[in-house]
N, C-alpha and C positions, 0 to 999 in steps of 0.2 A: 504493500500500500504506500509506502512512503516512496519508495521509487515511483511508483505509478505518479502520484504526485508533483515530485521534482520533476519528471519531464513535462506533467501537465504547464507546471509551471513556466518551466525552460522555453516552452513552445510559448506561451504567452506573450511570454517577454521578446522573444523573439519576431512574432506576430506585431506587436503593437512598436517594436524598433523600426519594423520594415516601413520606408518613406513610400508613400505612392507613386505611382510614375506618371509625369507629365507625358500624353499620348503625341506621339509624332501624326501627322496627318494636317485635315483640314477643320477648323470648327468655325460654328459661326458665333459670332460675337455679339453684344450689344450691351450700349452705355443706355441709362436708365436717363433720362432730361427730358423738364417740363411738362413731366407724364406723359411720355411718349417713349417712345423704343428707336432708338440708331441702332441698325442693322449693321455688320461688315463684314469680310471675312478676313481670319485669322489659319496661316497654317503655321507648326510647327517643323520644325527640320532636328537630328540628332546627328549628330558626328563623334565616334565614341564616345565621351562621357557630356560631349560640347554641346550646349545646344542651342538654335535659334531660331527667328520667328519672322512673318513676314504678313504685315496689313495687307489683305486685298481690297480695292476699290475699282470696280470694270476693268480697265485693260491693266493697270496699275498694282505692280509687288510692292510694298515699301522694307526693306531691307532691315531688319532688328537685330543689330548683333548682340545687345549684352542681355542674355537671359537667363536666370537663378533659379534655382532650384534647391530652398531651403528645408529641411522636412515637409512639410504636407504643404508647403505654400509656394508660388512660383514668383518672381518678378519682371515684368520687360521694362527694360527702360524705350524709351519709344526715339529712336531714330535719334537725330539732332536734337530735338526738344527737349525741356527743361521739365519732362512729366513721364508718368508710369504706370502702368496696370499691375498690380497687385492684388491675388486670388489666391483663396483655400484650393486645392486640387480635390474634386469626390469623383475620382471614376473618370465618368464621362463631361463631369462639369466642372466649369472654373466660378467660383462665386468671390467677389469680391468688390474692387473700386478701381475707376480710373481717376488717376492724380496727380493736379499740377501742382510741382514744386515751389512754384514760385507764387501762387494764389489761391490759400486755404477756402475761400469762399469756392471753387470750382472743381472740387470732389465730388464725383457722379459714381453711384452703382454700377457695378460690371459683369457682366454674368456671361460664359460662353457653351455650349455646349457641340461636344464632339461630333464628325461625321456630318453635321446639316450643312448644307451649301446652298442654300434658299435667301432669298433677301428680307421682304418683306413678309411676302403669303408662301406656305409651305407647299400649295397647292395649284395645279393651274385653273387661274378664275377666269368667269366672263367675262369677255374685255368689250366694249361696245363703242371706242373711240382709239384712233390712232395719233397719238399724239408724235409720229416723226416729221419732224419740221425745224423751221424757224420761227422765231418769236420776237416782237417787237414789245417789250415791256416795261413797265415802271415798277421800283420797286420804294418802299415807302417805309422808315424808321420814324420815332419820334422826334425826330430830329432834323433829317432830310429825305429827300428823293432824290434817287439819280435812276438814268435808264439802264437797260442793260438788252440784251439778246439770247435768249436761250434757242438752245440746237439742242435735239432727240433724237434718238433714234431708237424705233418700238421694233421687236420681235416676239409677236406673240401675245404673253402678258408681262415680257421684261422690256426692261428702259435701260439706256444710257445715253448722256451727256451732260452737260453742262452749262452754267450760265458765266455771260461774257459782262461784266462792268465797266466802268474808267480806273477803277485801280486794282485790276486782276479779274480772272477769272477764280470761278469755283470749286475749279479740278476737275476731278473722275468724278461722275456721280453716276449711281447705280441704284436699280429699283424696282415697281411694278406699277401694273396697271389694273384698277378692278371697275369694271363699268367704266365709269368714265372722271376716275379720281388716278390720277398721277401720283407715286411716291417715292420720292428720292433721296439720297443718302449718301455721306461721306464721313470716314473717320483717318484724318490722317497724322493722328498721333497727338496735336494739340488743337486742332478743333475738331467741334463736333458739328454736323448740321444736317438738317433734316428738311427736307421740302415737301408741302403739300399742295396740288391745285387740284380743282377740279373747271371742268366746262361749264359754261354758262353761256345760253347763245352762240355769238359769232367771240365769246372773252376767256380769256385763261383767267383764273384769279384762284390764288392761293395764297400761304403763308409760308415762310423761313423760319427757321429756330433753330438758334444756334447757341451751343452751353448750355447754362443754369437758367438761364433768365432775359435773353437778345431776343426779340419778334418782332419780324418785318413782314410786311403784307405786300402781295405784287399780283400785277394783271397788265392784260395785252392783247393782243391779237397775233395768228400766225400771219409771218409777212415774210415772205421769202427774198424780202429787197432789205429787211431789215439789217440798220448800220449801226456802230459805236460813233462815238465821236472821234476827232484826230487825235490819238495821243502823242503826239507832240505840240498840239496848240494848248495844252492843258495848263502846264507849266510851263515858266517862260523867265525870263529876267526881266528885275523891272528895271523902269529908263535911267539912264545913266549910266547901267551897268555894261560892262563886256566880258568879264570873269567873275568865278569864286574865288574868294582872302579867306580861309581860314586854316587854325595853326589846331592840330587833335595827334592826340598820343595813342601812338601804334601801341601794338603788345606789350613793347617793354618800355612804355613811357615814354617813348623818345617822340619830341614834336616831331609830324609832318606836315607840310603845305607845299603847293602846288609849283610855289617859286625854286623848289630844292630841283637842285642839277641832276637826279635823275630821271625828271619828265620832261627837261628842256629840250627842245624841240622832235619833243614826241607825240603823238595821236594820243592822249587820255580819255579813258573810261572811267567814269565815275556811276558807283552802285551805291545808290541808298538801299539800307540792307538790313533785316534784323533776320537773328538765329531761331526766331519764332514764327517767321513769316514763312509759310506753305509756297506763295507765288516767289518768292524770295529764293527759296530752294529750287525752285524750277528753273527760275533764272542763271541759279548759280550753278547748276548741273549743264546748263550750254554753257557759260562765263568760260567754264574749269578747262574743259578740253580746249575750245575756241586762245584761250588765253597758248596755251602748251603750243598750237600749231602756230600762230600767227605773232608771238611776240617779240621774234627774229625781225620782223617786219619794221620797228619803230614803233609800237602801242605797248601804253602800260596800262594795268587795270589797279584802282585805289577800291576798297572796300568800306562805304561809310557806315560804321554797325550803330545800328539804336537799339538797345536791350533792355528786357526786361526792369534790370533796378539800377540805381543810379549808383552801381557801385564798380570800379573801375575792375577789382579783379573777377569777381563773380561775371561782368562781361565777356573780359579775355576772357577767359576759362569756356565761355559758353561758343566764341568763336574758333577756337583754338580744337574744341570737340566734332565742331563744323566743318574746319577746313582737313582732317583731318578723315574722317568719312564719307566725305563729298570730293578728296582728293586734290583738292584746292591749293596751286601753288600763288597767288598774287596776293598782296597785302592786304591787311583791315587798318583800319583806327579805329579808336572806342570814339563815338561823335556826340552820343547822348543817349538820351530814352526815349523808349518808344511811343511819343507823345508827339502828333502830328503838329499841333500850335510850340512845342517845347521845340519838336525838329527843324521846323523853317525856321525858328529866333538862330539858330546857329548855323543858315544859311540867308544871311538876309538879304542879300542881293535879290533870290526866286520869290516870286510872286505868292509862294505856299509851297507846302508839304499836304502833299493830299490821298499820297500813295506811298508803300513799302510793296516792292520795289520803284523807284524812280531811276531812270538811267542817264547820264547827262556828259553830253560827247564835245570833248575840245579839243582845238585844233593844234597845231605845233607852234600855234602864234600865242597858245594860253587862253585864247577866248574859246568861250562855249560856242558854242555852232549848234548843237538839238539836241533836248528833253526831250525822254520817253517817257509819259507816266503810266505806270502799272506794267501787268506783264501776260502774253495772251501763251499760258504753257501749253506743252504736249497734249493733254486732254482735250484741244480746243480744235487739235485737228490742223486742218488750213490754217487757218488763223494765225496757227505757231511755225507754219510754214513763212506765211508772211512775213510775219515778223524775223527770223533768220535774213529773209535777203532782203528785206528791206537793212538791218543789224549790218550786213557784207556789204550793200552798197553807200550807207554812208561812210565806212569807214576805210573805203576802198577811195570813193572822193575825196573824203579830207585828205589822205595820205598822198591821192595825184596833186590835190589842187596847193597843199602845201612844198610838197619836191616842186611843183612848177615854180614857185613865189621864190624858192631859196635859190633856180637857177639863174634868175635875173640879175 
């Protein structure tokens, strides 16, 4: 009996040491906000003991290298961003929170479960309206309107695309269609949002919801001529001006400004840029390689970071995590926070700060020549074609039109 016992016992112990095992595969995710459910996908990857993870949104992997695996609880830290998903492991489910570091107010429940790869509805529903198209619409906060253009494209009862602004697109959004209500969805590590419209007559009209507590309302009509505005009339210099003056400490303190010998008469790109900006990261995954082929050429690329808190190392550190995973060899300086009214006082020459990213292109003479405002990413399709060679041919002009100016 006592024997009997001690093994009972042994085996207990041993039973209740065993940690569970985080499932390699695919599951589907969802952040709990505004009582409502953001759908995504999430798969896991193992490499002997290594392991990592990868947000799905439509065509879109996003890449998770650091993930833990504590006894019964797992961690991802989420890409670039200053935030984490943290869950108990049961099996086939993750229960926990996603969490941003840097803003205890925006802690949302997190729950995943194994094996599903469905977005919204688990099943295929009635769909009685196609929404593949274009969109001519408004969208409407407490605060402002500005236009935008949505692009869909329906198969079935699934959706993907996205909506185009003046200071970025939306991304990848992925979703469903049941009757004649639209559902779309995006998680890409630090925001969350959720889109709902349904028909009305000849009108789109839905809502946005974004985090804990954002709600914007938007409607439209489809319009296949539908346009953005020019984003380069957005932002501009005001009169008087021909250049940016300003002096911002790189990484390790040391001022930069424009007047330093190594941009003299070179083609400058300048990125307004934060390590929390989604369009920012898209921007800077063209920047990276674009910079590596062409800087043989005479261009340098300057990184102006606005971060989270207004503290100088916590910045570096957050850029430094960026350039570093994103493969990024061209400079930053720390410029400020990410406070649109706070960012233009420390460009006062522009007209405003109205977007992260802003791109802002000068000549070998030192003067600016064209603002871009916002950024139309890979999810946008054409758009982000556009935008490439339109990116090629200015800076293929500035570089003829200034060699022309220095032969004379």
């Amino acid at each position: 009996m006592r024997i009997l016992a001690l093994l009972i016992i042994a085996t207990t112990l041993i039973t209740c040491s065993t940690k569970p095992e985080l499932k390699t595969g695919v599951w589907r995710g969802v952040v709990e906000m505004q009582d409502l459910q953001l759908p995504f996908g999430l798969e896991v990857y193992k490499n002997d003991s290594v392991y990592t993870a990868a947000v799905i949104n439509a065509g879109e992997k996003i890449l998770l290298d650091d993930v833990s695996v504590i006894g019964d609880s797992v961690k991802i830290v989420m890409h670039i961003f200053d935030s984490q998903l943290k869950a108990k492991i049961e099996d086939d489910k993750l229960v926990g929170s996603f969490i941003k570091n840097y803003d205890s107010t925006e802690t949302l429940p997190f729950a995943a479960t194994f094996g599903d790869t469905y977005r919204f509805v688990k099943t295929e529903a009635t769909v009685s309206f196609d929404f593949s198209g274009k969109y001519a619409l408004q969208f409407k906060s407490p605060t402002e309107t500005y236009p935008s253009v949505g692009i869909f494209k329906q198969t079935g009862n699934t959706v993907e695309g996205t909506f185009l602004t003046p200071t970025g697109d939306y991304r990848y959004l992925q979703g469903n269609v049941v009757g004649n209500e639209l559902m779309l969805s995006t998680f890409d590590g630090n925001h969350s949002f959720v889109f709902k419209a349904k028909v009305e007559g000849d009108s789109l009209k839905g809502n946005f919801y974004s985090g804990n507590n954002s709600l914007e309302s938007f409607k439209g009509v489809r319009d296949e001529n539908a346009e953005m505005p020019n984003a380069e009339s957005l932002t501009y210099l005001k009169e008087g001006y021909k250049t940016l003056d300003f002096s911002f400490p790189d990484q390790s303190g040391n001022k930069i400004s424009l007047s330093d010998e190594r941009f003299k008469n070179k083609v400058v790109i300048l990125q307004i840029f934060g390590t929390w900006c989604p369009n920012c990261m898209d921007e800077t995954k063209f920047l990276s390689p674009w910079y590596d082929a062409n800087k043989d050429r005479g261009v340098e690329i300057l990184g102006l970071a606005y971060e989270r808190k207004p503290d100088f190392d916590y910045a570096s550190k957050r850029v430094s995590i960026m350039k570093e995973k994103l493969h990024v060899n061209y400079d930053f300086v720390i410029a400020g926070v990410n406070d649109k009214v706070k960012a233009a006082e420390t460009l006062p020459a522009l007209n405003h700060v109205i977007s992260f990213p802003t791109t802002i292109f000068i000549g070998k003479d030192g003067n600016v020549k064209h603002i871009h405002t916002g950024f139309s990413g890979p999810g946008t399709g054409i758009y982000y074609d556009q935008f490439k060679d339109r990116f090629n041919q200015i800076i293929n002009k500035l570089l003829n039109e200034d060699l022309a100016l220095n032969k004379k």
